[in-house]
N, CA, C and O atoms as a DFTB+ gen file, in Angstrom:
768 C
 N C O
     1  1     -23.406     -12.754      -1.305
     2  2     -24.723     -12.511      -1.817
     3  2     -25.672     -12.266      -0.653
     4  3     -25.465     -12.800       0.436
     5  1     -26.728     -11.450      -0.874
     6  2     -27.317     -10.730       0.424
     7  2     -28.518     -11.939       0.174
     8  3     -29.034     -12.281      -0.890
     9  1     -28.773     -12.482       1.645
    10  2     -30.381     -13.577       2.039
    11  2     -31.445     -12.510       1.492
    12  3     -31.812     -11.462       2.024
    13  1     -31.846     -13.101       0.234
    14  2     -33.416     -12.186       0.147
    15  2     -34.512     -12.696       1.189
    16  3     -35.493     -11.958       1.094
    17  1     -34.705     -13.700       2.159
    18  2     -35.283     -13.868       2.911
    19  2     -35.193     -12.859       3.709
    20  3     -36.203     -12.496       4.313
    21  1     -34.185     -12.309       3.852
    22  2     -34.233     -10.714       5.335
    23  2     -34.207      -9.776       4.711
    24  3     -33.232      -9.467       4.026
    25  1     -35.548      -8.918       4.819
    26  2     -35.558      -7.723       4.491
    27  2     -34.883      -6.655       5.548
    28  3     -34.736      -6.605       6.769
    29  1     -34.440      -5.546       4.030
    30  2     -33.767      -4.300       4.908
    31  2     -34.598      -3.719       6.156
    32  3     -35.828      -3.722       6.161
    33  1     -34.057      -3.373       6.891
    34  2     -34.800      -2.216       8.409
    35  2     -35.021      -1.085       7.210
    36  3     -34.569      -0.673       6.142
    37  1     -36.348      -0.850       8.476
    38  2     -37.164       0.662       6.946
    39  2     -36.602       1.176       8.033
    40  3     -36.347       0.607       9.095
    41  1     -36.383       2.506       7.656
    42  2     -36.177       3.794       8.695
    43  2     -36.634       4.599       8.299
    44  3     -36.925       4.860       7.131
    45  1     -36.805       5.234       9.375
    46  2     -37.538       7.060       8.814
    47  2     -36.653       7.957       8.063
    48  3     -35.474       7.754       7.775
    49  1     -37.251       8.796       7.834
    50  2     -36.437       9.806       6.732
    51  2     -35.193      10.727       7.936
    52  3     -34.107      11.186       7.583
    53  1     -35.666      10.771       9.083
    54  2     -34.619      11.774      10.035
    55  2     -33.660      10.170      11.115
    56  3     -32.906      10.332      12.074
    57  1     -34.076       8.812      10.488
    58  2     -33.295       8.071      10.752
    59  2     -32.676       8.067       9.923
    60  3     -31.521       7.889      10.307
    61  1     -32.752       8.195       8.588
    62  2     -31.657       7.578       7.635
    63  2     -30.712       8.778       7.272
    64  3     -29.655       8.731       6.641
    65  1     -31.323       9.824       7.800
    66  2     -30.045      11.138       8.203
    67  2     -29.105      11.117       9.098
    68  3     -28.017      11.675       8.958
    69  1     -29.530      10.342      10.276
    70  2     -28.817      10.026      11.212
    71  2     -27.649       8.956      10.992
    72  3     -26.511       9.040      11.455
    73  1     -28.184       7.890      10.159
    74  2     -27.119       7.015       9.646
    75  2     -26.458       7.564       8.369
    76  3     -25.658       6.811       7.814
    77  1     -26.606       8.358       8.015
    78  2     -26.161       9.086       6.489
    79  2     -25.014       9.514       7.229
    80  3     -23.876       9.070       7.077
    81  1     -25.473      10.654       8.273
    82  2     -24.071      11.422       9.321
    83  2     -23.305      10.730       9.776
    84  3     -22.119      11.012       9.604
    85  1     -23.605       9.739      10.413
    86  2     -22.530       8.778      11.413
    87  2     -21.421       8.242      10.323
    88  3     -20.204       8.212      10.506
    89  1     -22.122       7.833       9.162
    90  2     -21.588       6.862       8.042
    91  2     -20.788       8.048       7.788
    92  3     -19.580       7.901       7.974
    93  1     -21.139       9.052       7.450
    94  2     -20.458      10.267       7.144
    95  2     -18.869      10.664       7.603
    96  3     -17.838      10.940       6.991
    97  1     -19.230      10.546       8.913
    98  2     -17.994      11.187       9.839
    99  2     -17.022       9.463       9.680
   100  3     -15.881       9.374       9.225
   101  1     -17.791       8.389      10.145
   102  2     -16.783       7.003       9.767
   103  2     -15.598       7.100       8.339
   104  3     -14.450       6.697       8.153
   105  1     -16.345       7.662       7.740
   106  2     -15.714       7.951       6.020
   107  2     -14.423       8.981       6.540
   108  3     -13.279       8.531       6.484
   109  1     -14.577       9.883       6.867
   110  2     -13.618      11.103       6.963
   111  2     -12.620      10.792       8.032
   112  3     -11.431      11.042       7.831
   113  1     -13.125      10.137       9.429
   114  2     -12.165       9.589      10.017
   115  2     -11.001       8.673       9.400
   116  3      -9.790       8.834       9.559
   117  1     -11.720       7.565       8.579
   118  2     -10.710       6.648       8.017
   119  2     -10.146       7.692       6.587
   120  3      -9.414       7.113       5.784
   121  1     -10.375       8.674       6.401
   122  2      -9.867       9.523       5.752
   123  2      -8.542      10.111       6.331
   124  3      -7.414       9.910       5.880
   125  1      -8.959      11.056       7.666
   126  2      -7.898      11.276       8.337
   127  2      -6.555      10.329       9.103
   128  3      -5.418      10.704       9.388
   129  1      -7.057       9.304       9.244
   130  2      -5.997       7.961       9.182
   131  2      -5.245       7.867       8.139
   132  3      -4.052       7.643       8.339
   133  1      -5.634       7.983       7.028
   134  2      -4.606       7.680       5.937
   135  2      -3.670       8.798       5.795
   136  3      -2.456       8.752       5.600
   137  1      -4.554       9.958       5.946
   138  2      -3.484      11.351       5.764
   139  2      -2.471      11.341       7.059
   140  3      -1.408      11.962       7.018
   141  1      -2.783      10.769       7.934
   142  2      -1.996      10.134       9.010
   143  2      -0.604       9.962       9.160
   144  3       0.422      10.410       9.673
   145  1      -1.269       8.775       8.199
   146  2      -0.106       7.559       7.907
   147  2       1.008       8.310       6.916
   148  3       2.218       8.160       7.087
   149  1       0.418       9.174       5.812
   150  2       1.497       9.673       4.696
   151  2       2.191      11.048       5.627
   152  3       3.079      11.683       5.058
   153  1       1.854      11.395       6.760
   154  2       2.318      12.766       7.361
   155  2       3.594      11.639       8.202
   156  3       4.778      11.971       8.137
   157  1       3.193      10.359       8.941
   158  2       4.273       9.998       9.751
   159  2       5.602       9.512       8.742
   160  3       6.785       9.437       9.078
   161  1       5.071       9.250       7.573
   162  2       5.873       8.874       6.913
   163  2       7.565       9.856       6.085
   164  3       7.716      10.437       5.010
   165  1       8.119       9.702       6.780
   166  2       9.314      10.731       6.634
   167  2       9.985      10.550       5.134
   168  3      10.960      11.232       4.818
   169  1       9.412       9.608       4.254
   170  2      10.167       9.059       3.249
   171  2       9.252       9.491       1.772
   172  3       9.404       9.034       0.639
   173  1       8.392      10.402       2.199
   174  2       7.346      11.162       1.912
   175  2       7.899      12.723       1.412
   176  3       8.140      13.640       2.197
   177  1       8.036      12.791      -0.046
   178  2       8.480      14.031      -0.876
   179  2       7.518      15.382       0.398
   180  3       6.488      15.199       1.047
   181  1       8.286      16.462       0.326
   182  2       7.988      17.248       1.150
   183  2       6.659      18.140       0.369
   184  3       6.463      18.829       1.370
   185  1       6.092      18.422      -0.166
   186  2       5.085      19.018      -1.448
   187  2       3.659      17.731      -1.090
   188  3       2.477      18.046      -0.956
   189  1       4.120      16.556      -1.018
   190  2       3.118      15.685      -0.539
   191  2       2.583      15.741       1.229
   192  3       1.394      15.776       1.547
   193  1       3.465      15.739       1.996
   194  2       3.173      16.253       3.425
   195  2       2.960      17.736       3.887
   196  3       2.692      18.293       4.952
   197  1       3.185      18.086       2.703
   198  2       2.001      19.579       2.776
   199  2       0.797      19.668       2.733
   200  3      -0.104      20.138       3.428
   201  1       0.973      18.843       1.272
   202  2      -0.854      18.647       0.996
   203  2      -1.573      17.824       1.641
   204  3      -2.792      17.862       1.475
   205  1      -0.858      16.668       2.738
   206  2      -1.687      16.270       3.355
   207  2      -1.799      16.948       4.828
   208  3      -2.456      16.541       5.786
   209  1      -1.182      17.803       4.759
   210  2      -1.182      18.632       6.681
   211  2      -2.541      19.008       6.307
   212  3      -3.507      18.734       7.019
   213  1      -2.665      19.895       4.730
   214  2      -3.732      20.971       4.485
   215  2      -4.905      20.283       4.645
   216  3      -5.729      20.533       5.526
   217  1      -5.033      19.163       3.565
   218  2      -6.158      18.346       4.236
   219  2      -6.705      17.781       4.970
   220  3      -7.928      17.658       5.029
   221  1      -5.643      17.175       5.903
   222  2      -5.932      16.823       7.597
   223  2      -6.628      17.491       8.149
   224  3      -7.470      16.928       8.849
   225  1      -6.614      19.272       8.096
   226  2      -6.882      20.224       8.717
   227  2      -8.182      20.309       8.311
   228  3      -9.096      20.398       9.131
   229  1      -8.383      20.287       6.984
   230  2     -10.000      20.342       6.847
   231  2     -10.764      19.270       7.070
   232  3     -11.888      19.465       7.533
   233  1     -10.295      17.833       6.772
   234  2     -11.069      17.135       6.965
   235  2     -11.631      16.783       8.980
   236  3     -12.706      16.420       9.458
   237  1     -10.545      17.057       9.501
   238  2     -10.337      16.965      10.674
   239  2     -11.886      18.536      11.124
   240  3     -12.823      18.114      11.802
   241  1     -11.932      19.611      10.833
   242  2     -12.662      20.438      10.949
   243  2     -14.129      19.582       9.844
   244  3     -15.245      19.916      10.241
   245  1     -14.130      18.804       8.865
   246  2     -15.116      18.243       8.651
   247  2     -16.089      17.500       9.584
   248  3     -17.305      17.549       9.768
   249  1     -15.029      16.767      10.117
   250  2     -15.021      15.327      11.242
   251  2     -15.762      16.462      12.364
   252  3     -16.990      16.383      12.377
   253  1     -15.414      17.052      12.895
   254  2     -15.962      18.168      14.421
   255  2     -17.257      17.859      13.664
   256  3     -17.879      16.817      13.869
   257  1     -17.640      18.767      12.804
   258  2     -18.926      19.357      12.439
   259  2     -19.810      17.980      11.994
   260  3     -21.024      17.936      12.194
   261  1     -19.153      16.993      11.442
   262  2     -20.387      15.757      11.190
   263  2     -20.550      15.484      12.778
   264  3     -21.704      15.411      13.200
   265  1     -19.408      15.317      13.750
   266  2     -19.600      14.544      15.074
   267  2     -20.657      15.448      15.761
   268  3     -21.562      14.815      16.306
   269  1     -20.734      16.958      15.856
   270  2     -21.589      17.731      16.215
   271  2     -22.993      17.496      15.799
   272  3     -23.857      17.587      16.672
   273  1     -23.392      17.161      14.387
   274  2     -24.383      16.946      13.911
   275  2     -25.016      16.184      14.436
   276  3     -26.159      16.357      14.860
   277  1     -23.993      14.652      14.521
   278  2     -25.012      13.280      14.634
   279  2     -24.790      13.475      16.214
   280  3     -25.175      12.506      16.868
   281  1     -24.343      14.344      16.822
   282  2     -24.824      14.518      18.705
   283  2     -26.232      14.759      18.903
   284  3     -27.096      14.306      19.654
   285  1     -26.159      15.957      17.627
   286  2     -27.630      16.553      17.484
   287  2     -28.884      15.849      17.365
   288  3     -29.974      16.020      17.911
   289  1     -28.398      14.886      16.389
   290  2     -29.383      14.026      15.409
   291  2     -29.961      13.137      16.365
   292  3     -31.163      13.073      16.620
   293  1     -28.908      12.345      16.969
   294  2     -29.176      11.159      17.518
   295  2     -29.809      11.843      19.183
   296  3     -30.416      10.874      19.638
   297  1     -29.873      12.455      19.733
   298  2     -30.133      13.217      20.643
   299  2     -31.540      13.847      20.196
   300  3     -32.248      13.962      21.196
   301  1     -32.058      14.207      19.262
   302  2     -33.400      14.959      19.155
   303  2     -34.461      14.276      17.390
   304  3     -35.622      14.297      16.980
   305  1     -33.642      13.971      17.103
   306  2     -34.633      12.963      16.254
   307  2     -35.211      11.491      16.098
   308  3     -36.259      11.172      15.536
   309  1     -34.259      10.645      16.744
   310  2     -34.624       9.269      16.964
   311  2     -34.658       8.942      18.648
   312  3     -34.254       9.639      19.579
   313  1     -35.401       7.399      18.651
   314  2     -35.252       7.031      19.603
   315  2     -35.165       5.365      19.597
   316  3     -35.146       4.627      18.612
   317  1     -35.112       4.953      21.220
   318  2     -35.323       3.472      20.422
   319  2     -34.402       3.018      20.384
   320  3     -33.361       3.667      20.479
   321  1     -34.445       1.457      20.198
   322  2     -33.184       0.574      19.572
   323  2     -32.353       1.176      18.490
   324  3     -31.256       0.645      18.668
   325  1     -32.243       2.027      17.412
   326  2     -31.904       2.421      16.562
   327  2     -30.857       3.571      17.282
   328  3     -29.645       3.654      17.080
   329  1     -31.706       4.453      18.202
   330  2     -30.870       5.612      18.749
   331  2     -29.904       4.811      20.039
   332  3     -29.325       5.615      20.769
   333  1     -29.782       3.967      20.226
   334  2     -28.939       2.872      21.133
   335  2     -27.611       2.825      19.994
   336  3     -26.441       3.032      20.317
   337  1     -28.013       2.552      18.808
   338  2     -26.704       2.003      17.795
   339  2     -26.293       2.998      17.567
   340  3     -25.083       3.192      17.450
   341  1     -27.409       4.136      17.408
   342  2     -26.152       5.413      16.240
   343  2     -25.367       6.012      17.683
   344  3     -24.413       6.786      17.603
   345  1     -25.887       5.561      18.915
   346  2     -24.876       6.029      20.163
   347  2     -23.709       5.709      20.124
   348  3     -22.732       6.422      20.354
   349  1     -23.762       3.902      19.641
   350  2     -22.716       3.416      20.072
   351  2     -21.571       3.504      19.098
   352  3     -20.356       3.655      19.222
   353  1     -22.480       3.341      17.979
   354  2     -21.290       3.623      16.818
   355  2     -20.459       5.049      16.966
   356  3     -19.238       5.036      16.813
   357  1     -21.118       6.204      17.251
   358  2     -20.581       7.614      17.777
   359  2     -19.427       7.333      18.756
   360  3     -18.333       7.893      18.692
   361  1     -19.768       6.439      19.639
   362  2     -18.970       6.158      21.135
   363  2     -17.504       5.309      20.214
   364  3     -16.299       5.523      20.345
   365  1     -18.226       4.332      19.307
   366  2     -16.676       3.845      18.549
   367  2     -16.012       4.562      18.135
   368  3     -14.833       4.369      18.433
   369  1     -16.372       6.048      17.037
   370  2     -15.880       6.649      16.530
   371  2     -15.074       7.706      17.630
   372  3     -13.896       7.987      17.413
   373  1     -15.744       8.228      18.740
   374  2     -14.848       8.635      19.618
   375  2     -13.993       8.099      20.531
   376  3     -13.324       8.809      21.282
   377  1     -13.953       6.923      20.534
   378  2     -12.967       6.214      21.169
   379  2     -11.633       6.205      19.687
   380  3     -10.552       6.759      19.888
   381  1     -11.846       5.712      18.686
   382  2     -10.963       5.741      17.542
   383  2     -10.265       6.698      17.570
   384  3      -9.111       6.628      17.993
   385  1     -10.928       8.070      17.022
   386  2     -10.232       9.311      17.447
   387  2      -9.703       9.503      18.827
   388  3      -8.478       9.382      18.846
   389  1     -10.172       9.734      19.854
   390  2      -9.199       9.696      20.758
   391  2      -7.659       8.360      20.718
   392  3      -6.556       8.668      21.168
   393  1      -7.829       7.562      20.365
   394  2      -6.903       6.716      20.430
   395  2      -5.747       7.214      19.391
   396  3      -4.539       7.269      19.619
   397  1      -6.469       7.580      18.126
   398  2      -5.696       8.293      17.175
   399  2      -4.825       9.490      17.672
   400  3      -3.630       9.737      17.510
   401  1      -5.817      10.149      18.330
   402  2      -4.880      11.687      18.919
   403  2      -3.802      11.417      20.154
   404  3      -2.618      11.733      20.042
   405  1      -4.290      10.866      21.208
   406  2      -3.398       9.869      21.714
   407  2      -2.174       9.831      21.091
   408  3      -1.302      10.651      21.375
   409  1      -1.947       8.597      19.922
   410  2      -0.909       8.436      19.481
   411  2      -0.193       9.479      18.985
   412  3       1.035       9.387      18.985
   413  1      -0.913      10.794      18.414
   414  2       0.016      12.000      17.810
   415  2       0.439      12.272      18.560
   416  3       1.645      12.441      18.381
   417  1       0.065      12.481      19.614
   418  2       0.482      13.031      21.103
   419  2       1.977      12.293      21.400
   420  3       3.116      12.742      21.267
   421  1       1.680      11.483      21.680
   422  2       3.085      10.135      21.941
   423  2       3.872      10.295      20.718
   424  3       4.992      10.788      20.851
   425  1       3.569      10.042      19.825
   426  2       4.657      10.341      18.396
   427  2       5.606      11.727      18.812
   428  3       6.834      11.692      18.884
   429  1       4.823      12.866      19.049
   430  2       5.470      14.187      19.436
   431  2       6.396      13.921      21.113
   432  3       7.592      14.166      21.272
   433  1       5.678      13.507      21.930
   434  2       6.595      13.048      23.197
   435  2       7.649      12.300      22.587
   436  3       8.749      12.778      22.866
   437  1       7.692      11.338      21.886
   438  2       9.377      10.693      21.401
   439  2       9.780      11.515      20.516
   440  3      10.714      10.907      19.995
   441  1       9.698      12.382      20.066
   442  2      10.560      13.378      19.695
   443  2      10.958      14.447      20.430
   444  3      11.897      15.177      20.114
   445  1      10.202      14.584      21.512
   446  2      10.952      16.012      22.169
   447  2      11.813      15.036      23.177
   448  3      12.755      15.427      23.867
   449  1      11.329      13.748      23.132
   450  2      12.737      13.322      24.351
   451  2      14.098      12.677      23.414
   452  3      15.280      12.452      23.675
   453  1      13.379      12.551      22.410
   454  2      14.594      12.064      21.299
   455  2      15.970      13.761      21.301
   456  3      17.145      13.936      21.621
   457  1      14.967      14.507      20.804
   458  2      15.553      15.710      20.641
   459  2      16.441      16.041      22.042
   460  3      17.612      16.392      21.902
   461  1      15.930      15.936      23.226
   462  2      16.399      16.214      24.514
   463  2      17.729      14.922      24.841
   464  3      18.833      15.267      25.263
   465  1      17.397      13.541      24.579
   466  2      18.782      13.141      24.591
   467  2      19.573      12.953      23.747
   468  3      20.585      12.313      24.033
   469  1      19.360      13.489      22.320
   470  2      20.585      13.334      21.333
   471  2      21.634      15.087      21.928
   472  3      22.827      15.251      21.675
   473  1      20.677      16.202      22.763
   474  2      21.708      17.302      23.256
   475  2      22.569      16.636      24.016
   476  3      23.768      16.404      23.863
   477  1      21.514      16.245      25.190
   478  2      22.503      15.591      26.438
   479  2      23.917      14.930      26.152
   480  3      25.001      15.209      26.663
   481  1      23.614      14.000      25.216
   482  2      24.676      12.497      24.412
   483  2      25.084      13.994      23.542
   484  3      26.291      13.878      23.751
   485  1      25.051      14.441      23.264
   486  2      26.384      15.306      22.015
   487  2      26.382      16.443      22.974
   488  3      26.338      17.434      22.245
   489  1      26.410      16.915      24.444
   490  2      27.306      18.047      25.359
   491  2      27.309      19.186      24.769
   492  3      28.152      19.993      25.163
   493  1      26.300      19.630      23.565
   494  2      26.049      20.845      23.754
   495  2      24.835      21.533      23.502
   496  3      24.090      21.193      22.583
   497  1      24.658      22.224      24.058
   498  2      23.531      22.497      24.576
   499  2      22.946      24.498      24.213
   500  3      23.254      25.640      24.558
   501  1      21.942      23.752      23.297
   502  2      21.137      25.472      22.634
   503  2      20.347      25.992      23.626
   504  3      19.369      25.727      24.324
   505  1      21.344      27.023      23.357
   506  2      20.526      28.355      25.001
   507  2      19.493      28.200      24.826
   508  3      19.233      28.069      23.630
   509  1      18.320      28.115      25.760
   510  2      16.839      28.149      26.067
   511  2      15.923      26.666      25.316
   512  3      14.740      26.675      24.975
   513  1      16.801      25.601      25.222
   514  2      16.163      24.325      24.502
   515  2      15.103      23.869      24.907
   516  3      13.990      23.688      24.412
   517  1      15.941      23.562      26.647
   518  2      14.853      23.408      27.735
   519  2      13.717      23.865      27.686
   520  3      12.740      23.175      27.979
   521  1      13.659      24.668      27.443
   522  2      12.108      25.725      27.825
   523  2      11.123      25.566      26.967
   524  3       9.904      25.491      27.121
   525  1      12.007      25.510      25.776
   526  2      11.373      25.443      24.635
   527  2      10.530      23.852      24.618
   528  3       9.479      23.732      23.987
   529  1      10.985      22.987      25.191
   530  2      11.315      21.566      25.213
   531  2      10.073      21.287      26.576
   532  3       9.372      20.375      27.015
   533  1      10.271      22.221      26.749
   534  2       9.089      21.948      28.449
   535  2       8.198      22.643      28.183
   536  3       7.249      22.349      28.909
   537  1       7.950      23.486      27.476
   538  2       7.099      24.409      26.483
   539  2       5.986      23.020      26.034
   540  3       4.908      22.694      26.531
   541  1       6.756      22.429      24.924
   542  2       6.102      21.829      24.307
   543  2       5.221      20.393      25.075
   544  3       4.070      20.001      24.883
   545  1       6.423      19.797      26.084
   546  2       6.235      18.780      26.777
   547  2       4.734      19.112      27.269
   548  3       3.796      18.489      26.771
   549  1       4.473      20.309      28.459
   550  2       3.422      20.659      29.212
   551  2       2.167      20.642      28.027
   552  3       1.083      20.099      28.240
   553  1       2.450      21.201      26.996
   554  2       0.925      20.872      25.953
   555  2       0.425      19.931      25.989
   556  3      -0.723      19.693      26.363
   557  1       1.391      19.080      25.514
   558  2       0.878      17.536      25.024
   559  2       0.016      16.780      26.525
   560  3      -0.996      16.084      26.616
   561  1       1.088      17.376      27.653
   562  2       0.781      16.629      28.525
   563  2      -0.473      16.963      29.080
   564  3      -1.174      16.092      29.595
   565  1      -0.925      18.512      29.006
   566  2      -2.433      18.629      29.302
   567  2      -3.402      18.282      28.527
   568  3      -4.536      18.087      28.966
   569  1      -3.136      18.180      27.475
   570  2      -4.344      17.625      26.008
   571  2      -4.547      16.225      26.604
   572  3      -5.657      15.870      26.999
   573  1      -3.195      15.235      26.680
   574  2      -3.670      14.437      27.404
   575  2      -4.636      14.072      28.722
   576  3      -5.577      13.304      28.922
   577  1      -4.129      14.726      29.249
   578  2      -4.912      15.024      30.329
   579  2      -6.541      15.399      30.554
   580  3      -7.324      14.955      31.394
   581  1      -6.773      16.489      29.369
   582  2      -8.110      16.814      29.187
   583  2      -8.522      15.397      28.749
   584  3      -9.286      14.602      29.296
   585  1      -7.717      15.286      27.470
   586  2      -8.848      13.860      26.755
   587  2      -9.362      12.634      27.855
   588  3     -10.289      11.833      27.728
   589  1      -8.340      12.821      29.035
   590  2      -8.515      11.476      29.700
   591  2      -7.692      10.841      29.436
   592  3      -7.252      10.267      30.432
   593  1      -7.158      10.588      28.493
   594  2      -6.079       9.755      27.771
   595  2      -4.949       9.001      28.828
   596  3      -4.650       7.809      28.760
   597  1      -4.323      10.115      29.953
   598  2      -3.455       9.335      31.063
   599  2      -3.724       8.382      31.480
   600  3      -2.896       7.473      31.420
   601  1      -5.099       8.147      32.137
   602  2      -5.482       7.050      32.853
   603  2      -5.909       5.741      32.121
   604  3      -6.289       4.740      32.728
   605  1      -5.806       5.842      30.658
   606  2      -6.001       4.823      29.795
   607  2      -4.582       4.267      29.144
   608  3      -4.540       3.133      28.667
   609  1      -3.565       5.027      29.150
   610  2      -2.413       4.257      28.854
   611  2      -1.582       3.079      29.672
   612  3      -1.644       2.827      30.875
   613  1      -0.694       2.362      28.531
   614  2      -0.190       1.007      29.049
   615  2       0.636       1.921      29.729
   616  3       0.466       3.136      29.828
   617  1       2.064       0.840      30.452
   618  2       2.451       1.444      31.138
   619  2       3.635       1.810      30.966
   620  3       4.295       2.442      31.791
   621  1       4.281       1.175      29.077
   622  2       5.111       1.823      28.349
   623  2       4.888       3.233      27.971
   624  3       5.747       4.114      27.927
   625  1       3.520       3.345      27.682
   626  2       3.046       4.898      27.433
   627  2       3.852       5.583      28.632
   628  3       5.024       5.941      28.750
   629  1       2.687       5.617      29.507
   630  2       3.008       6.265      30.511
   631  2       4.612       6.529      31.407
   632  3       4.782       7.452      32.203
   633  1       5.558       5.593      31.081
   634  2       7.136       5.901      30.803
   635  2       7.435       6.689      29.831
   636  3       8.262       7.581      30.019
   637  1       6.911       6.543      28.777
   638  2       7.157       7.758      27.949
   639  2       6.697       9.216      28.162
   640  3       7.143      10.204      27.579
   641  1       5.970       9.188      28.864
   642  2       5.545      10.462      29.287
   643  2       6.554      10.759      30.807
   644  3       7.348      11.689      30.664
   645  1       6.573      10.298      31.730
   646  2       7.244      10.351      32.668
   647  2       9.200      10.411      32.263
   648  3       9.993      11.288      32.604
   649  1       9.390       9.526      31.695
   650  2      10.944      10.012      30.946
   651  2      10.886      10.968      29.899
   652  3      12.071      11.084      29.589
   653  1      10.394      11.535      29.349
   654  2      10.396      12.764      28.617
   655  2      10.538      13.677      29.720
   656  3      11.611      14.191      30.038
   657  1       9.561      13.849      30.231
   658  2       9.847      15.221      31.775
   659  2      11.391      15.023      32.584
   660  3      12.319      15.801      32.800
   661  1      11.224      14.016      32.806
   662  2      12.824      13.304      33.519
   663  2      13.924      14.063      32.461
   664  3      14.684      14.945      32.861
   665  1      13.892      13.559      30.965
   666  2      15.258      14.209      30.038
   667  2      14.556      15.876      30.342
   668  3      14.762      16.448      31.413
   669  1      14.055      16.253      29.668
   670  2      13.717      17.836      30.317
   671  2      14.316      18.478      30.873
   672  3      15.054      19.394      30.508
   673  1      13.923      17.816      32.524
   674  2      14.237      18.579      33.845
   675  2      15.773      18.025      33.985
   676  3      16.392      18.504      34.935
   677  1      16.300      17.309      33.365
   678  2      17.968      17.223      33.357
   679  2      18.807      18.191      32.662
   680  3      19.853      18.757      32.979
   681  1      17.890      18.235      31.382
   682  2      18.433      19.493      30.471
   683  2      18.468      20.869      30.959
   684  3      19.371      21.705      30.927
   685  1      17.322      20.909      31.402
   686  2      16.832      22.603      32.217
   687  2      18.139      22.179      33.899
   688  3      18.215      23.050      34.765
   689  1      18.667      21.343      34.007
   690  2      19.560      21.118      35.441
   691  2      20.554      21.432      34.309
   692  3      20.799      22.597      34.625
   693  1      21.241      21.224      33.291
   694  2      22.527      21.261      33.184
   695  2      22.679      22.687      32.563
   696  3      23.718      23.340      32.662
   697  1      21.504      23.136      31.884
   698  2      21.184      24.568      31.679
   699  2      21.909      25.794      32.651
   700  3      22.823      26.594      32.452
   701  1      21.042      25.515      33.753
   702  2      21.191      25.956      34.830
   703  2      22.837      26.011      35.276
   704  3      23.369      27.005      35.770
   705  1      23.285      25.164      35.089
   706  2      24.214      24.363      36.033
   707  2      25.595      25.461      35.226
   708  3      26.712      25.729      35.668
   709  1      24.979      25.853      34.028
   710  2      26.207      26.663      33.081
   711  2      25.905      27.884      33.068
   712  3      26.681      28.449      32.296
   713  1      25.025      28.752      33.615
   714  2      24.700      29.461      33.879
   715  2      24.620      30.491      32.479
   716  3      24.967      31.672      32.500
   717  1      24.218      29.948      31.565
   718  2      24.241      30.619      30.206
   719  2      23.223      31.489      30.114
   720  3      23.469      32.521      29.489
   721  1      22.266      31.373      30.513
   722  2      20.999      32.343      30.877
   723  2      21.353      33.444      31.777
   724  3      21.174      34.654      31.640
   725  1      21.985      32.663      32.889
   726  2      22.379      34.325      33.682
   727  2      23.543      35.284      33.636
   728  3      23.866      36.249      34.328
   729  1      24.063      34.685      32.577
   730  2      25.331      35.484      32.231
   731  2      24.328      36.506      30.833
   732  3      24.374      37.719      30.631
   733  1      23.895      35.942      30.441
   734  2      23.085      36.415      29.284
   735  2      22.070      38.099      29.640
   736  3      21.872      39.142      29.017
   737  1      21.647      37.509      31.039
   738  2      20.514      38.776      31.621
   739  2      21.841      39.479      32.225
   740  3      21.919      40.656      31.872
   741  1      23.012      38.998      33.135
   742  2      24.180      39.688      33.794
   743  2      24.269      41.091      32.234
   744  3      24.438      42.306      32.340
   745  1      24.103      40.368      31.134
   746  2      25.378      41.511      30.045
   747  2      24.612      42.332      30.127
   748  3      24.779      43.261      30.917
   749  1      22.946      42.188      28.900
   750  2      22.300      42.839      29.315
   751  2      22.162      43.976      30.272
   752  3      22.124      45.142      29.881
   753  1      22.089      43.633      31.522
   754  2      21.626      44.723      32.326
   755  2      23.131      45.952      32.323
   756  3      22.998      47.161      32.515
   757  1      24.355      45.313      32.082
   758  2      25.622      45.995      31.864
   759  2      25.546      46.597      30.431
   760  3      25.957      47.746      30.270
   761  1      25.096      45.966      29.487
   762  2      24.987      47.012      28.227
   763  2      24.103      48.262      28.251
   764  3      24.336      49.315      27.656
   765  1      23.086      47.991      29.007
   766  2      22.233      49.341      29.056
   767  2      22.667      50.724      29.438
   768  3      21.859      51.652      29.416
């Protein structure tokens, strides 16, 4: 039950826009968490992890455009103790999301090293995996990188990132080592 002894904070009309937005984007974030959770979930009818990729995608393009807003908002309409909170709450919400993306990030790194040592452990090996495999590795690893994200991981993370490149550059060595690529450009240049 709410103390009727404490009255609500009045706010202005371009404050209570400002908390309308923030509240806004909080909503859609814990939105995109749940669609999250049903995308990691592999036990998840395939027709359902469609419909939630589709909506991820928009709500996630929702989320940009409220976070853009209340940059705006809180930056040119308030000030004050008030514009201190809708900072910080913004600063929670981008720490959340980053932590969130983070983890997609890492979810996808244990799969391309999963993928890279179930070849190694079963000895055979799909022409150009590697590449494909270091392809993907180098994305993740610069997104990380942009976000900042490296220098904030434990230091299990950061093994996971460092042994993923390690299985990789073993795969792209045994690649090599069979020379399946250069027998491949060798025919080639003989079929022409």
């Amino acid at each position: 039950m709410k103390n009727p002894s404490k009255r609500p904070e009045t706010l202005t009309r371009e404050e209570r826009q400002v908390a309308i937005t923030v509240q806004s984007a909080q909503d859609v974030l814990r939105e995109i968490e749940g669609l999250r959770k049903v995308l990691s979930d592999d036990g998840q009818p395939q027709q359902i992890r469609v419909d939630a990729k589709h909506d991820l995608l928009e709500a996630s393009e929702r989320l940009c455009n409220l976070m853009g807003l209340a940059v705006y908002q809180i930056a040119n309409s308030v000030n004050g103790e008030f514009q201190g909170r809708m900072k910080a709450s913004l600063d929670s919400l981008k720490g959340r999301l980053l932590d969130m993306g983070t983890n997609l990030m890492l979810e996808k790194l244990e799969k391309i090293r999963d993928r890279a040592e179930t070849v190694m452990e079963g000895r055979s090996y799909p022409i150009g995996l590697a590449a494909k495999l270091d392809f993907a590795y180098s994305g993740i690893v610069d997104n990380l990188k942009t976000l900042g994200a490296l220098d904030r991981m434990e230091a299990e993370q950061k093994n996971l990132v460092d042994g993923t490149g390690k299985e990789i550059r073993a795969l792209a060595e045994i690649e090599q080592g069979l020379g399946v690529m250069d027998e491949m450009a060798e025919h080639r240049r003989f079929s022409r």
